[in-house]
Legacy VTK file of the C-alpha trace (Angstrom):
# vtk DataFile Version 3.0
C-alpha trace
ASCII
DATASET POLYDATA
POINTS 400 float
-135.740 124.040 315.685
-139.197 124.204 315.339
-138.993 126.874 313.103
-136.665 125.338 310.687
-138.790 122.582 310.754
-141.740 124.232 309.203
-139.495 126.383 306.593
-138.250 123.363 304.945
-141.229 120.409 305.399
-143.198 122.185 302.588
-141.343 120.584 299.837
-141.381 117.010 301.578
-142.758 114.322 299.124
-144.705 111.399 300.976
-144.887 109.251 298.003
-141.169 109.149 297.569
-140.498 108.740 300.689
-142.852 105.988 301.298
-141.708 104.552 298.315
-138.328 104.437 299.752
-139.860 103.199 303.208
-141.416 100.369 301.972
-138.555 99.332 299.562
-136.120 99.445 302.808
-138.077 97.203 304.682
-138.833 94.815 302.335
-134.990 94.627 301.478
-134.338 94.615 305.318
-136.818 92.134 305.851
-135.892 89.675 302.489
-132.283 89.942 304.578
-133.086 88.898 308.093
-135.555 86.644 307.071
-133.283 84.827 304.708
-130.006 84.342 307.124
-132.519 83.334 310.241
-134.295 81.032 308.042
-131.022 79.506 306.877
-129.212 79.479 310.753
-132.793 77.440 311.963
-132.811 74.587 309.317
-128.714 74.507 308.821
-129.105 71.894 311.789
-131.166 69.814 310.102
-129.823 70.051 306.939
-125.984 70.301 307.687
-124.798 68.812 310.832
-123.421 65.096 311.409
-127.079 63.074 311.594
-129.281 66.002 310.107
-131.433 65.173 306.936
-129.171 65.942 304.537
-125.098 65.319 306.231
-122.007 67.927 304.923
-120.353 66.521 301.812
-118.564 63.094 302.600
-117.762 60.468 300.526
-116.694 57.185 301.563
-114.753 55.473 298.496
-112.982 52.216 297.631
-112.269 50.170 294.984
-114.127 48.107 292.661
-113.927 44.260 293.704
-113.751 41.653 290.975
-113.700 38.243 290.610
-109.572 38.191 290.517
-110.024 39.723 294.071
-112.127 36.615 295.263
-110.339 34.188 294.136
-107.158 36.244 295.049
-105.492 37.070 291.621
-105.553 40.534 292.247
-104.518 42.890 295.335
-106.858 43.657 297.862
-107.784 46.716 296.450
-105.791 49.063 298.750
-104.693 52.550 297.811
-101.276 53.405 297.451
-99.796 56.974 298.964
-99.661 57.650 294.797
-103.118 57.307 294.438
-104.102 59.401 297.638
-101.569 62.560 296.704
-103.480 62.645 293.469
-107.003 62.686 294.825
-105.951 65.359 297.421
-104.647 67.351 294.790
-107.545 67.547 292.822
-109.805 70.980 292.479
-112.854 69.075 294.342
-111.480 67.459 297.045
-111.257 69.690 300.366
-110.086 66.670 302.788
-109.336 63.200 302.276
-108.373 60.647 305.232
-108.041 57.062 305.111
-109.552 54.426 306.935
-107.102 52.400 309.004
-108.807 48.477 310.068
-107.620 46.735 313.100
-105.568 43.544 312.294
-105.972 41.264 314.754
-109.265 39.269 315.975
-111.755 40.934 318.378
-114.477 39.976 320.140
-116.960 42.162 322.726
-119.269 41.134 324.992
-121.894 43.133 327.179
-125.050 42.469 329.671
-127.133 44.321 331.431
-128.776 43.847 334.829
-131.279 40.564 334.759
-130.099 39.739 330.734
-127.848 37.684 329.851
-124.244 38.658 328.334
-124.293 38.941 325.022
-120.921 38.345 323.050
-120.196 38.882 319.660
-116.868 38.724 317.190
-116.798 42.474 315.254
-113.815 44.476 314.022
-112.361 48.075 314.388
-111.880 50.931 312.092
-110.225 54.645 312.352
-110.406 57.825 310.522
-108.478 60.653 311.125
-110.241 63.139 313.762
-111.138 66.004 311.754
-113.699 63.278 310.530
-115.183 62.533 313.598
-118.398 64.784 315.003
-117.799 63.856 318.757
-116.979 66.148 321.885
-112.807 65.848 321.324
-112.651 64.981 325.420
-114.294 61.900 325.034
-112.355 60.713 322.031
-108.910 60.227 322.636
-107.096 57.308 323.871
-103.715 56.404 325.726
-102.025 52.966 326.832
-103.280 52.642 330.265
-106.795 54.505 329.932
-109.588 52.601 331.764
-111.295 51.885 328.476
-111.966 52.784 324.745
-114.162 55.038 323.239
-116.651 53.842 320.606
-118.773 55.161 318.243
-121.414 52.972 316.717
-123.331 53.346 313.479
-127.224 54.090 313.988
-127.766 51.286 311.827
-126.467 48.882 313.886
-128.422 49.756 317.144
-131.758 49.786 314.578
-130.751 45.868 313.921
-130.404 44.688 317.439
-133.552 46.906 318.449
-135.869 45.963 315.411
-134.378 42.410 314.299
-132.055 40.438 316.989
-133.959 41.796 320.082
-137.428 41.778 319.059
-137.025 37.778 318.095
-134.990 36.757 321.181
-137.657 38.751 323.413
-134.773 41.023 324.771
-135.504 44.952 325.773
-135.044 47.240 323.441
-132.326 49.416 323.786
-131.892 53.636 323.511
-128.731 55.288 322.290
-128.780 56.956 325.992
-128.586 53.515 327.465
-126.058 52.155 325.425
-123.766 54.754 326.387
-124.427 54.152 330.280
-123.197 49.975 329.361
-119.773 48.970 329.817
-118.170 46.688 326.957
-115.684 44.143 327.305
-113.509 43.878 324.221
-111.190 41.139 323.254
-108.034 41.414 321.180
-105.984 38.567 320.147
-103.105 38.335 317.810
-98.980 38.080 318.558
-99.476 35.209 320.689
-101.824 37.482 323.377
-105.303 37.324 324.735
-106.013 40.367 326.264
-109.097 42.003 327.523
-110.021 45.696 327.753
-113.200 47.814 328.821
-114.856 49.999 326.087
-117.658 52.430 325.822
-119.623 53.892 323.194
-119.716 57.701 323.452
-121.628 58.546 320.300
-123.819 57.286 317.234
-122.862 58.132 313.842
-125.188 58.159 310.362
-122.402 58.819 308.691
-119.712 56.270 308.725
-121.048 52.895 308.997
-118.336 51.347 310.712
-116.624 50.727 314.564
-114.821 53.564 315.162
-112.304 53.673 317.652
-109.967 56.332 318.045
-106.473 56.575 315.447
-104.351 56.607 318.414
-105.715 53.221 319.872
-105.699 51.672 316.104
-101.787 52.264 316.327
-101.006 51.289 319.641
-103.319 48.057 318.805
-101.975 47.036 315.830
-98.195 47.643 316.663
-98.865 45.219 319.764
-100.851 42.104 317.938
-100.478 42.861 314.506
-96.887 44.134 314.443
-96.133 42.415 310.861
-99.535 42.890 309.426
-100.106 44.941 306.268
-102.436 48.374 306.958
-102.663 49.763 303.993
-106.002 51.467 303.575
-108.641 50.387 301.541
-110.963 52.344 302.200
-111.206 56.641 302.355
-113.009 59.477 303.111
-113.578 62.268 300.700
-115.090 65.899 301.627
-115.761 68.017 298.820
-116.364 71.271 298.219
-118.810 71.360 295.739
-120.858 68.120 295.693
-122.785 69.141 292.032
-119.084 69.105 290.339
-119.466 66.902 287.498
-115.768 66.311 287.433
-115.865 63.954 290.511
-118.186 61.610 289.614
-115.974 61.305 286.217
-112.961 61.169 288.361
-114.376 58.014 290.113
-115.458 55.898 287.659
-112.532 56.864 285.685
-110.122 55.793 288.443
-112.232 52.265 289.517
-113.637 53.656 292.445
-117.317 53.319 294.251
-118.986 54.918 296.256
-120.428 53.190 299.560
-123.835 54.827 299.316
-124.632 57.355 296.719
-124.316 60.758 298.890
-123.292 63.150 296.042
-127.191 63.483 294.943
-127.666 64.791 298.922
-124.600 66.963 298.883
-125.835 68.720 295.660
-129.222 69.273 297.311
-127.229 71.049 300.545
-125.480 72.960 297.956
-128.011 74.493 295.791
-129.943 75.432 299.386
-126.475 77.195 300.562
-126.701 78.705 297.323
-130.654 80.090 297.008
-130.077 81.527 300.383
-126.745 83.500 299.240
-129.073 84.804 296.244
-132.030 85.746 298.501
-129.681 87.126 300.830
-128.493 89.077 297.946
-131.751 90.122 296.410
-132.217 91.791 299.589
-128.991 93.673 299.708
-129.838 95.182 296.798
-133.099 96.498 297.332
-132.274 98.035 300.641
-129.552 99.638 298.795
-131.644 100.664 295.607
-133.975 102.156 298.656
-131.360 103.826 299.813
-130.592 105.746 296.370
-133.929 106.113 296.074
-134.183 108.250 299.688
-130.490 110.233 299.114
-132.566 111.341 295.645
-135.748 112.633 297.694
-133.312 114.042 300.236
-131.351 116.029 297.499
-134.222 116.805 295.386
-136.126 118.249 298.620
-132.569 120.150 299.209
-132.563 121.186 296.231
-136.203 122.916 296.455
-135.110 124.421 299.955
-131.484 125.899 298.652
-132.584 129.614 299.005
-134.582 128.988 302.535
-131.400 127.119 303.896
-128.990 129.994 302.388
-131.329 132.687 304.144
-131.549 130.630 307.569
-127.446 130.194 307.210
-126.957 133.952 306.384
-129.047 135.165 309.103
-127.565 133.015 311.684
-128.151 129.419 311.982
-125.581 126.857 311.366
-125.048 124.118 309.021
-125.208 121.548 312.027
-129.034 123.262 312.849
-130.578 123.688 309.410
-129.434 119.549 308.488
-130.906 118.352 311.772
-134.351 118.231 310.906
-133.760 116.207 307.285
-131.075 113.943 309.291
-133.545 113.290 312.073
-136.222 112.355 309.454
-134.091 109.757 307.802
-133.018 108.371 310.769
-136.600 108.307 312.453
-137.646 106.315 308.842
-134.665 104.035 309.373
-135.462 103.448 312.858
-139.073 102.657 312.325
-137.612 100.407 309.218
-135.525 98.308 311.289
-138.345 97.956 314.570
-140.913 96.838 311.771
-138.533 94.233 309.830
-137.884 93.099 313.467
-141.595 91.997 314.175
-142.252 90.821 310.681
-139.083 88.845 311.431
-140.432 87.469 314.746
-144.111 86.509 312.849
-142.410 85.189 309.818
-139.729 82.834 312.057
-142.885 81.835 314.244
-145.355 80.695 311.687
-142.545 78.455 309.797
-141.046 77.025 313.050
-144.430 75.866 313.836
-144.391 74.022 310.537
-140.671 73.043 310.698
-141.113 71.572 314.664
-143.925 69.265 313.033
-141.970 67.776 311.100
-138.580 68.090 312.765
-139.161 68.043 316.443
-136.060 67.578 317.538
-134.568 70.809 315.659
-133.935 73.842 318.080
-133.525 76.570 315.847
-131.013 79.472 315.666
-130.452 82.858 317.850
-132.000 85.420 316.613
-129.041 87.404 317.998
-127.404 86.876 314.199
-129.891 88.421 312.520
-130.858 91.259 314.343
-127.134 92.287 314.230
-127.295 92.309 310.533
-130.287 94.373 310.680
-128.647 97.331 313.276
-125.245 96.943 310.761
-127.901 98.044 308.263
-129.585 100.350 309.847
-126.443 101.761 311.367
-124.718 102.099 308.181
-127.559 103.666 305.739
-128.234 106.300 308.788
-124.612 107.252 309.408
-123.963 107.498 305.700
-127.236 109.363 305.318
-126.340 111.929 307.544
-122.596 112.549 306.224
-124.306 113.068 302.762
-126.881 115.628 304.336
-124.600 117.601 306.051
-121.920 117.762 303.535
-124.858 119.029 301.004
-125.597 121.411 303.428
-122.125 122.920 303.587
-121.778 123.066 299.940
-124.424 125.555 300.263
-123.346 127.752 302.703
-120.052 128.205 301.104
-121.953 128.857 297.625
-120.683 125.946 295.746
-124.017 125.153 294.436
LINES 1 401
400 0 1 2 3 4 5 6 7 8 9 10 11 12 13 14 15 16 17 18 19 20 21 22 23 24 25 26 27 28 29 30 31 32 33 34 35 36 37 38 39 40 41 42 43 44 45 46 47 48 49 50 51 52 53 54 55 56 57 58 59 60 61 62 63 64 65 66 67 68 69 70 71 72 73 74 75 76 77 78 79 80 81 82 83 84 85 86 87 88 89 90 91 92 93 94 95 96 97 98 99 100 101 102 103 104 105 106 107 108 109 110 111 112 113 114 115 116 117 118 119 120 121 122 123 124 125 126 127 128 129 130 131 132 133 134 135 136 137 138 139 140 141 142 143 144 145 146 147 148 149 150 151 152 153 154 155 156 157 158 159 160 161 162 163 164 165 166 167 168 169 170 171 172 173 174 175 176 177 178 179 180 181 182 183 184 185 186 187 188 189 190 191 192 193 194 195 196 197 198 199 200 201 202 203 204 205 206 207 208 209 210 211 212 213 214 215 216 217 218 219 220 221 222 223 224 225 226 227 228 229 230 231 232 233 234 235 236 237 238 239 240 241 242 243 244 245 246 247 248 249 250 251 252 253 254 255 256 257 258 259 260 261 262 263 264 265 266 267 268 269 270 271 272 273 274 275 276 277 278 279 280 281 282 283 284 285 286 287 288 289 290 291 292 293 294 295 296 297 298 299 300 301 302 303 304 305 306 307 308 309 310 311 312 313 314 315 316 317 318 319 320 321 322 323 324 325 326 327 328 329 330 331 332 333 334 335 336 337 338 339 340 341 342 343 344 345 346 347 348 349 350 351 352 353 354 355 356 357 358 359 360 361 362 363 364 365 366 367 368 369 370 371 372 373 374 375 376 377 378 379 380 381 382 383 384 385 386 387 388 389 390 391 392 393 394 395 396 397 398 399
């Protein structure tokens, strides 16, 4: 081994393949760095409350003065009018919001305040909508009480506004899920009373939410004659910087609760730079690679009639490619271990930054991206030594 070693490291050049070395690990690095850059901020930037929410639009129609003085319907959609929104190019889902129809009050106190009642309403969307744990948000007739999910707004109201002029304590969102509610429907001739719950904030639907199931059950029992046509919905699209759909809205009479498609094309262009980065990177790890399989055959190349004489006298095609095939994959190894710790720096030094600023973010795994980087180095090496071999063979059967 030894031996073969020195016969064919004469011809090695170290500025090609350092030129390929460094070109791999920058690619390898621009790759990692990109998708565990884009898993640490996707929190913040994607999920339900992050800074910047996925892509939904809330959406009804424009109220005019025929409305108020009722000349007009109430501005509800018709089944029509929801086929044709779902069936346009931009629109991924689209649910409807369904209002209770009947009167409700709730009322709540905590230990050494008084009880604090109020008159408020209920609202549903369908449950793909709803960024909750599932187990907590279902409802049957006969459960001991109702999940609710309250806007962030609202608690910022009491907390800021009613409670800091009334001298009451301020409340957290943990607390308010630890207080049992007392909720009061009547309609259909009843007065009934039920205990409620709220399981979880939202920033993105500023409503009452209550689960769809308990909206039916509700309204069938005091609102049995009541009209529930929705007049309200919400939109996800797929690609919030679509010209068409702010065309499509003001062409149909609809609004927009708050103006979220400016947000939604910021989340987009980010999911898009990081695809291009991502990309960029790709395709200098694999102009690297092209650049190594041309040393590697250009070194072959200057070694045929050494590798013919070591094959003729003896040695196999297996022995004579070992040495270049442990080479490349000794490069490829010390690649991947370096883009790893230039990885770890890179991810430390902007976390630090991001944790200022964000510090209730978590990050991602790293798990994800050091996958990516042994699926590269797995694949370049493996392919690597195919090519080497089957170069080798070629030359012991005198094909080149």
């Amino acid at each position: 081994m030894r031996l073969v070693w020195k016969l064919l490291r004469r011809h090695i050049s170290l500025p090609q393949l350092a030129g390929f070395f460094f070109a791999n690990l920058l690619g390898m690095l621009i790759v990692m760095l990109s998708l565990q850059f884009y898993l640490d901020v996707k929190p913040v930037l994607s999920e339900e409350d992050g800074l910047i929410r996925p892509d939904f639009l809330i959406l009804n129609k424009r109220i005019s003065a025929l409305n108020t003085i009722g000349l007009n319907s109430a501005g509800t959609f018709s089944e029509r009018e929801l086929e044709e929104l779902r069936s346009q190019p931009f629109a991924k889902r689209v649910g409807t919001f369904t209002s209770s129809q009947y009167k409700v009050g709730c009322s709540f106190g905590l230990e050494g305040v008084a009880q604090i009642g109020t008159e408020m309403f209920f609202e549903s969307v369908p449950d793909a909508f709803v960024d909750v744990d599932m187990q907590k948000w279902h409802f049957s007739p006969g459960d001991a009480f109702v999940p609710i999910i309250l806007p962030r707004t609202y608690l910022a109201i009491y907390n800021f506004g009613f409670a800091q002029s009334q001298n009451l304590p301020k409340l957290s969102e943990g607390i308010v899920g630890m207080v049992d509610m007392t909720v009061s429907m009547r309609g259909n001739g009843m007065n009934e009373y039920m205990k409620a719950r709220v399981v979880g904030f939202s920033s993105r639907l500023n409503t009452i939410l209550v689960p769809e199931d308990f909206i039916r059950w509700s309204n069938a029992r005091y609102a049995p004659d009541a009209d529930t046509s929705p007049t309200r919905i919400i939109l996800e699209v797929t690609n919030p910087a679509d010209d068409d759909i702010l065309s499509y809205l003001n062409a149909h009479g609809y609004e927009q609760e708050v103006d979220k498609l400016d947000a939604g094309r910021i989340t987009f262009f980010l999911r898009i730079t990081a695809s291009i980065v991502m990309a960029v990177g790709l395709l200098i790890s694999l102009l690297s690679f092209y650049i190594l399989m041309l040393s590697i055959y250009l070194l072959v190349e200057k070694n045929s009639e050494k590798m013919r004489t070591l094959l003729l006298i003896g040695y196999s095609p297996a022995r004579v490619a070992l040495p270049y095939q442990l080479l490349t994959s000794g490069m490829n190894a010390a690649i991947l271990l370096l883009a790893t710790a230039a990885l770890c720096v890179s991810r430390a030094f902007y976390m630090q930054k991001l944790l200022a600023v964000f510090p209730q973010m978590s990050g991602g795994s790293l798990l994800c991206a050091l996958a990516v980087g042994c699926s590269l180095f797995a694949f370049v090496s493996i392919v690597n030594i195919i090519m080497i071999r089957h170069r080798i063979n070629r030359i012991w059967q005198n094909k080149d």
